[in-house]
VOKOL-657611 format. One line per field, with one value per residue: chain; x, y, z of N, C-alpha, C in turn. Coordinates in Angstrom, 1 decimal, decimal comma, always signed. Atoms other than C-alpha are relative to their C-alpha. Example, Ala and Ser with C-alpha at 12.3 -4.5 7.8 and 13.67 -1.06 7.14 Angstrom:
# residues 2
cadena [A|A] $
nc1 [+0,9|-0,9] $
nc2 [-1,2|-1,1] $
nc3 [+0,0|+0,0] $
cac1 [+12,3|+13,7] $
cac2 [-4,5|-1,1] $
cac3 [+7,8|+7,1] $
cc1 [+0,9|-0,8] $
cc2 [+1,2|+1,1] $
cc3 [+0,0|+0,8] $
# end
This chain:
# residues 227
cadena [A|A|A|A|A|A|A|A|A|A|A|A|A|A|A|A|A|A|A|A|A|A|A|A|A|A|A|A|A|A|A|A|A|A|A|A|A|A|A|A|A|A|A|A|A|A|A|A|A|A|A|A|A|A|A|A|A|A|A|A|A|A|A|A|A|A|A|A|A|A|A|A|A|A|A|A|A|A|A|A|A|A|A|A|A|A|A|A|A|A|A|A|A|A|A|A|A|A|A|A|A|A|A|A|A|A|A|A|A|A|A|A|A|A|A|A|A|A|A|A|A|A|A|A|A|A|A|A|A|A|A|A|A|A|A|A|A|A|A|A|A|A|A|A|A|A|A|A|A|A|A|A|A|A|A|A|A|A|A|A|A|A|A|A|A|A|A|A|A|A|A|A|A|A|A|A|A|A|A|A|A|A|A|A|A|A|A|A|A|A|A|A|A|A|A|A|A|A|A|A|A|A|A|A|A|A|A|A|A|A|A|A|A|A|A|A|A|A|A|A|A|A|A|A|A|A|A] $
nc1 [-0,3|+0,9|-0,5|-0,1|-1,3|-1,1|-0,7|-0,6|-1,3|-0,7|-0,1|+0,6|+1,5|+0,8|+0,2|-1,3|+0,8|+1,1|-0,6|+0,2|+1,0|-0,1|-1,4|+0,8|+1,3|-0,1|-0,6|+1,4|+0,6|-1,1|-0,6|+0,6|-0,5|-1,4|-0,3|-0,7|+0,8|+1,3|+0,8|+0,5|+1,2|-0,6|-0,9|-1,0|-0,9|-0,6|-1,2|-0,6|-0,8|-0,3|-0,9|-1,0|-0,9|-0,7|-0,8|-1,5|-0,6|-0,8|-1,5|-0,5|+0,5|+0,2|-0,1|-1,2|-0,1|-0,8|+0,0|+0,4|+0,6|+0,3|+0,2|+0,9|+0,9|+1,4|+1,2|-0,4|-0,7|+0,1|-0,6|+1,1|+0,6|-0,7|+0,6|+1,3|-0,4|-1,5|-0,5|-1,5|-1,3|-0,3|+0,2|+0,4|+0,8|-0,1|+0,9|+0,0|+1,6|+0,4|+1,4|-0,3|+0,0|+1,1|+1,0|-0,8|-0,3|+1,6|-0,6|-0,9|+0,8|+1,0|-0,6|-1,0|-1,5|-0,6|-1,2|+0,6|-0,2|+0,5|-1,2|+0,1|-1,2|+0,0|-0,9|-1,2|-0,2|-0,5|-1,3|-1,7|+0,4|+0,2|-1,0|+0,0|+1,1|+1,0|-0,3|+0,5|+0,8|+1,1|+0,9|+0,9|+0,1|-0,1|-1,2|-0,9|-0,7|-1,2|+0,5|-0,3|-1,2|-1,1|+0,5|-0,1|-1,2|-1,0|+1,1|-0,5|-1,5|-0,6|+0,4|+1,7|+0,9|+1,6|+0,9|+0,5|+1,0|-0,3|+1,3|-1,0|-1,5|-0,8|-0,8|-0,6|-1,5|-0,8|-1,7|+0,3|-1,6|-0,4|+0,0|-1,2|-0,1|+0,8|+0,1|+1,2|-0,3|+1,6|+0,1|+1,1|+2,0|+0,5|+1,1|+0,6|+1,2|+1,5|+1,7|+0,1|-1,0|-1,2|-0,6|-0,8|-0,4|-1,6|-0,6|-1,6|-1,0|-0,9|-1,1|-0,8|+0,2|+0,4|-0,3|+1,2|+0,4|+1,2|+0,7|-0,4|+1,2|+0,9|+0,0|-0,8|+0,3|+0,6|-0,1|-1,3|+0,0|-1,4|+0,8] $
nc2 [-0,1|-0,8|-0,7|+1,3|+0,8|-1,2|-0,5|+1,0|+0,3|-0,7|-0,7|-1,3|-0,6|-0,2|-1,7|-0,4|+0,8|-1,1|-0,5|+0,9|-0,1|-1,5|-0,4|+0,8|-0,7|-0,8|+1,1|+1,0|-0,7|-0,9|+1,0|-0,4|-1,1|-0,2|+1,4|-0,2|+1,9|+0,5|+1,2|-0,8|+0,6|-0,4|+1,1|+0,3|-1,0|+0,2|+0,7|-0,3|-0,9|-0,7|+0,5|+0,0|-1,2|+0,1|+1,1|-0,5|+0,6|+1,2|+0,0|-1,3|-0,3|-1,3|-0,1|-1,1|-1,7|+0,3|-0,8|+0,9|-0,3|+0,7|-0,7|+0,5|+0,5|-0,3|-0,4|-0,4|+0,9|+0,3|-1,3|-0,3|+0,7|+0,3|-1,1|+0,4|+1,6|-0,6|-1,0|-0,7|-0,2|-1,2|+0,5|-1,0|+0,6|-0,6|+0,7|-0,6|-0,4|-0,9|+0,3|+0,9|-1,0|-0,8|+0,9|+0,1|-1,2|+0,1|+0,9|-0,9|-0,8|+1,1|+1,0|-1,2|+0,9|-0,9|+0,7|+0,5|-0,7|+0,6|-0,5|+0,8|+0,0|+1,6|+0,2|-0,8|-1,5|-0,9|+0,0|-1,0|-0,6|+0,3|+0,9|+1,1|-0,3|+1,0|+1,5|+0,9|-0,2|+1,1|+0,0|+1,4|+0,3|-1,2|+0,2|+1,4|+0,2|-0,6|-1,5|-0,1|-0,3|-2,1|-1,1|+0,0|+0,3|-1,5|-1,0|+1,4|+0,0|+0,8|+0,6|-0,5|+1,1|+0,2|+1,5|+0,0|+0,8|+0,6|+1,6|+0,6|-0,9|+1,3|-0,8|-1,3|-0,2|+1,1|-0,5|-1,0|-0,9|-1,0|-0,7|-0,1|-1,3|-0,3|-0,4|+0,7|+1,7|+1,4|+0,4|+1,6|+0,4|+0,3|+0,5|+0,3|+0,5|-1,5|+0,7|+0,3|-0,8|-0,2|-1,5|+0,1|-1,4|+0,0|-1,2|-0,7|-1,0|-0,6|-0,4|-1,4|-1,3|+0,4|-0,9|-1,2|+0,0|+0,9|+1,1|-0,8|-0,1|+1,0|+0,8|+1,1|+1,3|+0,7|+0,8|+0,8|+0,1|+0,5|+1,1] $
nc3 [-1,4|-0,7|-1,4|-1,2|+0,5|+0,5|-1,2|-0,5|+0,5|+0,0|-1,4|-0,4|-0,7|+0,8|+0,7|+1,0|+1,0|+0,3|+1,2|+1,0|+0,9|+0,9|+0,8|+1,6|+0,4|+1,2|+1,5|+1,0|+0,6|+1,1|+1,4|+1,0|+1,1|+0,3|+0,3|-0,8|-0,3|+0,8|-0,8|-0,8|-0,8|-1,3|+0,0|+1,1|-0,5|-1,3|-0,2|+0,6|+0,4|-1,2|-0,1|+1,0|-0,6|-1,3|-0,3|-0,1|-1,0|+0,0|+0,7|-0,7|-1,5|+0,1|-0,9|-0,1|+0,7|+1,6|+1,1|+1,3|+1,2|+1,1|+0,7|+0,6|-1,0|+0,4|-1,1|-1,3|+0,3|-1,3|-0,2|-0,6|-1,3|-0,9|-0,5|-0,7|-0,7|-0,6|+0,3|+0,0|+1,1|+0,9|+1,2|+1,1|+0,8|+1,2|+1,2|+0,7|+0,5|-0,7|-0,1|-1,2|-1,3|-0,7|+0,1|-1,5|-1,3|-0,7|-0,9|-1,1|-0,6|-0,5|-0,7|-0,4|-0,2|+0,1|+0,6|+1,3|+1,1|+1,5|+1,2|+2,0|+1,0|+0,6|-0,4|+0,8|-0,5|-1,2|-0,9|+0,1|-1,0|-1,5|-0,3|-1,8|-1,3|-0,6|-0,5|+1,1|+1,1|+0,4|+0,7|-0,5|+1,4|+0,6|+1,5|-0,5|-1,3|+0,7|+0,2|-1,4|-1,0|+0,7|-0,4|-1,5|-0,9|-0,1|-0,6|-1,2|-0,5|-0,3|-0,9|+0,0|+0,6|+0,5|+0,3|+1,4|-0,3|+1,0|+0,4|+0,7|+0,0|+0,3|+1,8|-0,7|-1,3|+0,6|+0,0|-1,0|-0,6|+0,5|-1,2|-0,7|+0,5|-0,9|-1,3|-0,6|-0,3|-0,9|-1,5|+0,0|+0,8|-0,7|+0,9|-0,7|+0,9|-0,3|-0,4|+1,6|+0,8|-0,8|-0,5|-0,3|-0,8|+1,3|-0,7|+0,5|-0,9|+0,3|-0,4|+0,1|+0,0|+1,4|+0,9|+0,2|+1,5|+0,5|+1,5|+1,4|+0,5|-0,2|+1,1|+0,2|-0,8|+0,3|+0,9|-0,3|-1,7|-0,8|-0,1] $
cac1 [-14,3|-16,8|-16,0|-15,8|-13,2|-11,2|-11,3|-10,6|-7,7|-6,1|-7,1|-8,9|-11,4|-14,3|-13,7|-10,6|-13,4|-16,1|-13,4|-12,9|-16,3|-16,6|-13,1|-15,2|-18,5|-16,5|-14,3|-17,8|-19,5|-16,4|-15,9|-19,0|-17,4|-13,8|-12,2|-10,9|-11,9|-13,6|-14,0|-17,2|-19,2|-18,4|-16,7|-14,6|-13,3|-12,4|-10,4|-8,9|-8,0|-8,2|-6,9|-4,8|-2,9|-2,5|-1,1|+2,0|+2,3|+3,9|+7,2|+7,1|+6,6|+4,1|+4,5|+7,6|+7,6|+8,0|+8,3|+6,4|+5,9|+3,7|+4,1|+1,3|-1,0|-4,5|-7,3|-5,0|-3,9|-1,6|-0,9|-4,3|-5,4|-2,4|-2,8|-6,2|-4,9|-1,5|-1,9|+1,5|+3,2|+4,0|+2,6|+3,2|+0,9|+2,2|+0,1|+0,2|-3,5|-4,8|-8,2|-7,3|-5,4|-7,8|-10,0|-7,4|-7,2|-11,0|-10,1|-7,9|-10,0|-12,9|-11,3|-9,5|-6,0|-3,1|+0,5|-0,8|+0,9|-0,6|+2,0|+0,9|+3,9|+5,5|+7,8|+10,6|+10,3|+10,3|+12,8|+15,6|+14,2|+14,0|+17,1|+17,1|+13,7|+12,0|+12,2|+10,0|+8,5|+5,6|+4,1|+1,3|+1,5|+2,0|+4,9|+7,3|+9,7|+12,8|+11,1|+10,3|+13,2|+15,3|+12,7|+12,3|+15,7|+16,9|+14,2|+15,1|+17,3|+20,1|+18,9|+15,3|+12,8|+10,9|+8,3|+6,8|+3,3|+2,7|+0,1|+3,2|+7,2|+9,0|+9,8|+10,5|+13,6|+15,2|+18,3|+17,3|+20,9|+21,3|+19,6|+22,8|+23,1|+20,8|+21,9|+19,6|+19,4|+16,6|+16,0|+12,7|+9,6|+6,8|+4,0|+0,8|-2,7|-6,3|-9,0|-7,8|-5,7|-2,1|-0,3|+2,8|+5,2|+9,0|+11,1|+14,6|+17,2|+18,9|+22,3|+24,1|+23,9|+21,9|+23,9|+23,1|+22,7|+19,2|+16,5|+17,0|+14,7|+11,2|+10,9|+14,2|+13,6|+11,0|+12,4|+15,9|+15,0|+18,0|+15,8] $
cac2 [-76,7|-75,2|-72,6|-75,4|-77,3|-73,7|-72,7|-76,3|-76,8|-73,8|-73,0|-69,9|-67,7|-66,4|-62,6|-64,0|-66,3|-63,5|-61,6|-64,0|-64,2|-60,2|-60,2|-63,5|-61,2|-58,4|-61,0|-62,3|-58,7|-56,5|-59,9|-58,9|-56,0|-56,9|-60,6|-61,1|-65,6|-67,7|-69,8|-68,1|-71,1|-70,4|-73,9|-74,2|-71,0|-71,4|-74,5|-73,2|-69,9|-69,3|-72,3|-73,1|-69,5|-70,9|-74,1|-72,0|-72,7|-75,9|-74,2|-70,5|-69,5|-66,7|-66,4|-64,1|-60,1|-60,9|-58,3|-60,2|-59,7|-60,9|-60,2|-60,8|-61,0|-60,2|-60,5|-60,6|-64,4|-65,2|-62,0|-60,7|-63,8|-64,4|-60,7|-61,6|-64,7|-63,2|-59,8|-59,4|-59,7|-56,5|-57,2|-55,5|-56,4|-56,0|-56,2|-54,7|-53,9|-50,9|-51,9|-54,8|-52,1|-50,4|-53,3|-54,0|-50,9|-51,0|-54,3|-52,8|-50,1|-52,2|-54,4|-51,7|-53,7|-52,2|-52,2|-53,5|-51,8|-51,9|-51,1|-51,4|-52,0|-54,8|-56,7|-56,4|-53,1|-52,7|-54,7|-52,7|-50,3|-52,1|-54,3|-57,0|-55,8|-58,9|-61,8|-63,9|-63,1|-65,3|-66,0|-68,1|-69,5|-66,0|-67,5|-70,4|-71,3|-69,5|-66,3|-66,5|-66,7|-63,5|-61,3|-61,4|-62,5|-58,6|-57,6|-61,0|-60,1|-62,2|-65,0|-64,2|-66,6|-67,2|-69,6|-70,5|-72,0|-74,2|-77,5|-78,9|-78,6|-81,8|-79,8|-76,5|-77,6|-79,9|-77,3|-75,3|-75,3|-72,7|-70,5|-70,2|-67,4|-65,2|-65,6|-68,5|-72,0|-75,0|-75,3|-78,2|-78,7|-79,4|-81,6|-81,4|-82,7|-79,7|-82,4|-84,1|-81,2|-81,3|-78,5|-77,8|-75,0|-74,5|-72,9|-70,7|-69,3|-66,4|-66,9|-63,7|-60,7|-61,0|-59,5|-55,8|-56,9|-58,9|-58,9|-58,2|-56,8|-58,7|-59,8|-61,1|-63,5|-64,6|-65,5|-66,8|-67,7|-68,7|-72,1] $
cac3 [-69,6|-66,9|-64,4|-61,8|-63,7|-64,4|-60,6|-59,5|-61,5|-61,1|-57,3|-58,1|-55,8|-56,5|-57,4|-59,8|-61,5|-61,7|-63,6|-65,8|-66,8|-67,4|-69,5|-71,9|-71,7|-73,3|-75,9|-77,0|-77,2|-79,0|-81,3|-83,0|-84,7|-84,6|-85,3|-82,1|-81,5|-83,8|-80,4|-78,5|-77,0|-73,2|-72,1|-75,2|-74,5|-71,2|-71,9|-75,0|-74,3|-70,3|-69,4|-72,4|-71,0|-67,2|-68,0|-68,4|-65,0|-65,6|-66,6|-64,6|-61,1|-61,1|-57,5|-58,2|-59,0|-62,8|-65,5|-68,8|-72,3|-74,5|-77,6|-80,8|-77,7|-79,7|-77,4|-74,6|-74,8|-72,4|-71,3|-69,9|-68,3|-66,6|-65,4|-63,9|-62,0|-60,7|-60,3|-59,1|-62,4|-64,5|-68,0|-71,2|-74,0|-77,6|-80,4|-84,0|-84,8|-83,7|-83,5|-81,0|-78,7|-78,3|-77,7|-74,7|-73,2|-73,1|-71,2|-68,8|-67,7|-67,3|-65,6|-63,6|-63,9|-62,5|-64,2|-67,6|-70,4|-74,2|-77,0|-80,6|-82,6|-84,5|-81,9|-84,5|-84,1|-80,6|-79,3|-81,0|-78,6|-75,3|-74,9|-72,0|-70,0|-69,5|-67,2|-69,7|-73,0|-74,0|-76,9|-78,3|-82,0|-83,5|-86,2|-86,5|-83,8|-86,0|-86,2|-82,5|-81,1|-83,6|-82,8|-79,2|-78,2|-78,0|-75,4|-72,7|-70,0|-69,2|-67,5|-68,4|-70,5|-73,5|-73,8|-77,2|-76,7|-79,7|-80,8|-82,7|-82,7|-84,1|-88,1|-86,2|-83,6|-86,3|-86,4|-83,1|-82,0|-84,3|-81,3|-79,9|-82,5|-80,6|-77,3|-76,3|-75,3|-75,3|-71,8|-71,8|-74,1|-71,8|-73,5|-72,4|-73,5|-73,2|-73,0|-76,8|-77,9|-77,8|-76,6|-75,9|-73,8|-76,1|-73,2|-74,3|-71,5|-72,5|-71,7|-73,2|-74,6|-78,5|-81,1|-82,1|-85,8|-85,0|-85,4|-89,4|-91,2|-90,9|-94,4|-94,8|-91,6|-92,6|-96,4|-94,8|-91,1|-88,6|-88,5] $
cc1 [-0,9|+0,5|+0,2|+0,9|+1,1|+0,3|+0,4|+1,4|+1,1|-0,1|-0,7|-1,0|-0,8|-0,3|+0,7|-0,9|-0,7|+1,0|+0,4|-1,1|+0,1|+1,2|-1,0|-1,0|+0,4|+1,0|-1,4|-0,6|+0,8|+0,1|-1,5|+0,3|+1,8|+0,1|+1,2|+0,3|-1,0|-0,6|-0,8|-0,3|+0,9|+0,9|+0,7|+1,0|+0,7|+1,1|+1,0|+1,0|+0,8|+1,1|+1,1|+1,3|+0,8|+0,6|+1,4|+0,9|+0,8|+1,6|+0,3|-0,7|-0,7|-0,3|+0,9|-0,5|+0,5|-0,2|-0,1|-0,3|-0,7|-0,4|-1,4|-1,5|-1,6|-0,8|+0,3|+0,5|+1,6|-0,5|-1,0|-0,7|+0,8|+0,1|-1,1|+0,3|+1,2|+0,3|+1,2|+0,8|-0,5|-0,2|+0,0|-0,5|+0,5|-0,7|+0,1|-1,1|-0,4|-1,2|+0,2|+1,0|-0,3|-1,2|+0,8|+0,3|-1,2|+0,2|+0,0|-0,7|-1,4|-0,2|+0,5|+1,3|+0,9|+1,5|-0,1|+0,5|-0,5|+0,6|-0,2|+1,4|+0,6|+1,5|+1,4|+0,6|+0,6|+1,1|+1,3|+0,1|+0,1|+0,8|+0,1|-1,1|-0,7|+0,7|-0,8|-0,6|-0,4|-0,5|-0,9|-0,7|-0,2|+1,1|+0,5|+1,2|+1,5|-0,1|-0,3|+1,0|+0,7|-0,9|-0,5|+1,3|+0,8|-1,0|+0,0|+1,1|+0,8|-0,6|-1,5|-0,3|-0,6|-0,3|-1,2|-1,1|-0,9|-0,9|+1,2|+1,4|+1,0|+0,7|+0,4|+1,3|+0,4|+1,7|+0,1|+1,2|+0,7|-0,8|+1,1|+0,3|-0,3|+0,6|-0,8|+0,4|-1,2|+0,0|-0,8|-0,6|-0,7|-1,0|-1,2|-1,5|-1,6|-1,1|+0,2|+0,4|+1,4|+0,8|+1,4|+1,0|+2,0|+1,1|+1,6|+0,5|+0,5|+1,6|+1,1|-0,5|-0,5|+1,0|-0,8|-0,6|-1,5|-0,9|+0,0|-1,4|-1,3|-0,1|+1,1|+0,0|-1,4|+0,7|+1,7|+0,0|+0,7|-0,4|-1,3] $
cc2 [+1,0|+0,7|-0,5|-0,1|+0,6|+0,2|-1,7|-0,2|+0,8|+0,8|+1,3|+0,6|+0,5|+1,3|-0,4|-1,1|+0,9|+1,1|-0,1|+0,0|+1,4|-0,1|-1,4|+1,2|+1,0|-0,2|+0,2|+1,4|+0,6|-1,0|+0,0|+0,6|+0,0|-2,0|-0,3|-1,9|-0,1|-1,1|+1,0|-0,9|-0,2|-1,3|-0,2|+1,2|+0,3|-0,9|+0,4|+1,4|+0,3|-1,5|-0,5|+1,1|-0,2|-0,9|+0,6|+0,4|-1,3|+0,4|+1,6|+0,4|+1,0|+0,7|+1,1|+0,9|-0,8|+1,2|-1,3|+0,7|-0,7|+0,3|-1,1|-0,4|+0,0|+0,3|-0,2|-1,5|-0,8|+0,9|+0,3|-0,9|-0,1|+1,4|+0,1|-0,8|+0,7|+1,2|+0,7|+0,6|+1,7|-0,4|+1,1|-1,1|+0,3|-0,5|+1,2|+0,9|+1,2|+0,1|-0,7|+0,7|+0,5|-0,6|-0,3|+0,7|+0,2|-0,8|+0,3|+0,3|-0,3|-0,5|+1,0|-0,7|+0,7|-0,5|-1,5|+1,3|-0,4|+0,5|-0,6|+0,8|-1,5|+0,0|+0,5|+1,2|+0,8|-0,6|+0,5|+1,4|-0,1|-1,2|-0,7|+0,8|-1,1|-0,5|-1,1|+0,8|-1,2|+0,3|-1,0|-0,1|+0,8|-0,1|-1,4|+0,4|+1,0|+1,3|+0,6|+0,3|+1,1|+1,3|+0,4|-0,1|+1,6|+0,0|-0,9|+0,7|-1,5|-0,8|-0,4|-1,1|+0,3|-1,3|+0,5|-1,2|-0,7|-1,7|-0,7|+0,4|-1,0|+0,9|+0,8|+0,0|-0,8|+1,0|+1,8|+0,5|+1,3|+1,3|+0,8|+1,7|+1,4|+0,4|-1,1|-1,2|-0,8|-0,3|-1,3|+0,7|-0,8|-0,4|-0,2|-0,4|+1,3|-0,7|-0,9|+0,7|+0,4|+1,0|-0,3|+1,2|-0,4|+0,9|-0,1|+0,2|+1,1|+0,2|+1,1|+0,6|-0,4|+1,4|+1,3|-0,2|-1,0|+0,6|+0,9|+0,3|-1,4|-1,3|-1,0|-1,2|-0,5|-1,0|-0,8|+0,2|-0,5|-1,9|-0,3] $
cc3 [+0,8|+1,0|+1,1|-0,1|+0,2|+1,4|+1,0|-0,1|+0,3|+1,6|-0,2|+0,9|-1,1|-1,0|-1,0|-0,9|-0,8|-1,0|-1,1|-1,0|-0,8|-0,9|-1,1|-0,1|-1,0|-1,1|-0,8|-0,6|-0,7|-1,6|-1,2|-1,3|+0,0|+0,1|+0,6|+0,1|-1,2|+1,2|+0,8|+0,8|+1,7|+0,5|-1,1|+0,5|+1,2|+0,1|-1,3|-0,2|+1,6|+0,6|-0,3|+0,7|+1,5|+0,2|-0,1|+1,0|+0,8|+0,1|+0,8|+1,5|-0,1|+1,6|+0,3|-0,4|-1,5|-1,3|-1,5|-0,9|-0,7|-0,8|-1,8|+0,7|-0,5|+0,6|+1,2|+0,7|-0,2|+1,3|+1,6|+1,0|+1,1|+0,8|+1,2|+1,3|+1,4|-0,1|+0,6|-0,6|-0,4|-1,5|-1,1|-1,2|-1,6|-0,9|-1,0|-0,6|+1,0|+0,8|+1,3|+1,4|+0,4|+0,0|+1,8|+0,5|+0,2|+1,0|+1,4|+0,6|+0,6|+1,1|+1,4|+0,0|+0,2|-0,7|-1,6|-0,7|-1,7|-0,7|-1,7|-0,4|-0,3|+1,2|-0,6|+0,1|+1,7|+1,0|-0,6|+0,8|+1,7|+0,0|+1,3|+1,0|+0,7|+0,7|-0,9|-0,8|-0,2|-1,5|-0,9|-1,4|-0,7|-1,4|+0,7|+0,4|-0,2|+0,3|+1,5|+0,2|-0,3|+0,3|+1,3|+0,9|+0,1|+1,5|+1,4|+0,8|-0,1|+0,8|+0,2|-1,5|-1,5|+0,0|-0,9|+0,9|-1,3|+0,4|-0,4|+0,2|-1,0|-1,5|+0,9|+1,1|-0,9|+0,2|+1,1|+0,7|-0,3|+0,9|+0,4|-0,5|+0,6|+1,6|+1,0|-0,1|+0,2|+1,0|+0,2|-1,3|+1,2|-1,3|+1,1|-0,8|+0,8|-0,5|-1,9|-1,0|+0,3|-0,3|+0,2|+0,4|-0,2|+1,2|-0,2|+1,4|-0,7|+1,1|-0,3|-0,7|-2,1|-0,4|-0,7|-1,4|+0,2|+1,1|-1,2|+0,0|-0,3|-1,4|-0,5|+1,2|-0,4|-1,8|+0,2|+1,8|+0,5|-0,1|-0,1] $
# end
């Protein structure tokens, strides 16, 4: 996808393009010495990562004041671009790697972004900390669909979103009702196609309050996941 295509599609001006570029220029140079993308070549990356990130305007208004998470964010995927685009939102960035936080707070500063937070720690961890802040948490093929949902569902307000951004889903929602658990509810699946790669956008409600017993410890969801 060509910077044409990206500010066509998505309505952008020219300063919110030109930022764009500088935020690939320093992907491409940091990813020398860190293993941030194995996608560099400039149009692939644009439609795989930048616009891959904004089609997540099919399913959320970013027109509103929104407090966002996104957690496993890496090189800043959704998080950061949508940042770029809509600097209205309030974004916190979680990521485990140290290296890659301080790869995105270089970012940041760079960039000068305001209201950009960067929090290395493992989700798990921090939403037993930060109970119902969001209005959406995002995230973008970081685990399977089970493991999403128990470890973010503390950190959702009431009323407030995730959306699972995901190439495949059909094995992963066979016994998704079990959500309910949680606090959460299948709202849509949006299906969409990225030029011959199919995508797809998994969106939760949180209708009440997640029990204090979750999320368990990491390793046991992963080896006995709710779904």
């Amino acid at each position: 996808m060509s910077e044409k295509e990206l500010k066509d599609l998505f309505n952008l001006d020219v300063e919110t393009l030109e930022v764009l570029k500088k935020y690939y220029d320093f992907v491409i140079e940091k990813n020398k010495v860190l293993n941030l993308t194995s996608i560099i070549e400039k149009d692939e990356f644009y439609l795989k990562h930048f616009c891959d990130s904004l089609y997540l305007n099919k399913t959320i208004d970013f027109s509103k004041s929104l407090y966002i998470c996104d957690f496993g964010t890496g090189a800043g995927f959704p998080g950061l671009v949508l940042k770029i685009v809509y600097p209205n939102l309030k974004v916190d960035l979680i990521e485990a790697t140290n290296k890659k936080c301080g790869f995105l707070k270089g970012v940041v500063e760079s960039l000068k972004l305001k209201d950009v937070n960067i929090i290395c720690d493992r989700i798990e961890e921090y939403s037993k900390k930060n109970i119902e802040k969001y209005d959406y948490v995002l995230c973008r093929a970081v685990a399977k669909l089970g493991i999403l949902c128990e470890i973010s569902s503390q950190v959702i307000k009431n009323g407030g979103y995730l959306v699972c951004m995901k190439s495949s889903y059909k094995e992963e929602i066979k016994n998704v009702e079990k959500v309910k658990t949680l606090g959460l509810e299948l709202e849509n699946i949006i299906d969409f196609d990225l030029k011959g790669n199919k995508r797809c956008l998994i969106k939760f409600i949180k209708k009440e309050n997640t029990n204090h017993i979750y999320p368990r410890n990491y390793n046991l969801i992963k080896k006995n996941p709710l779904f």
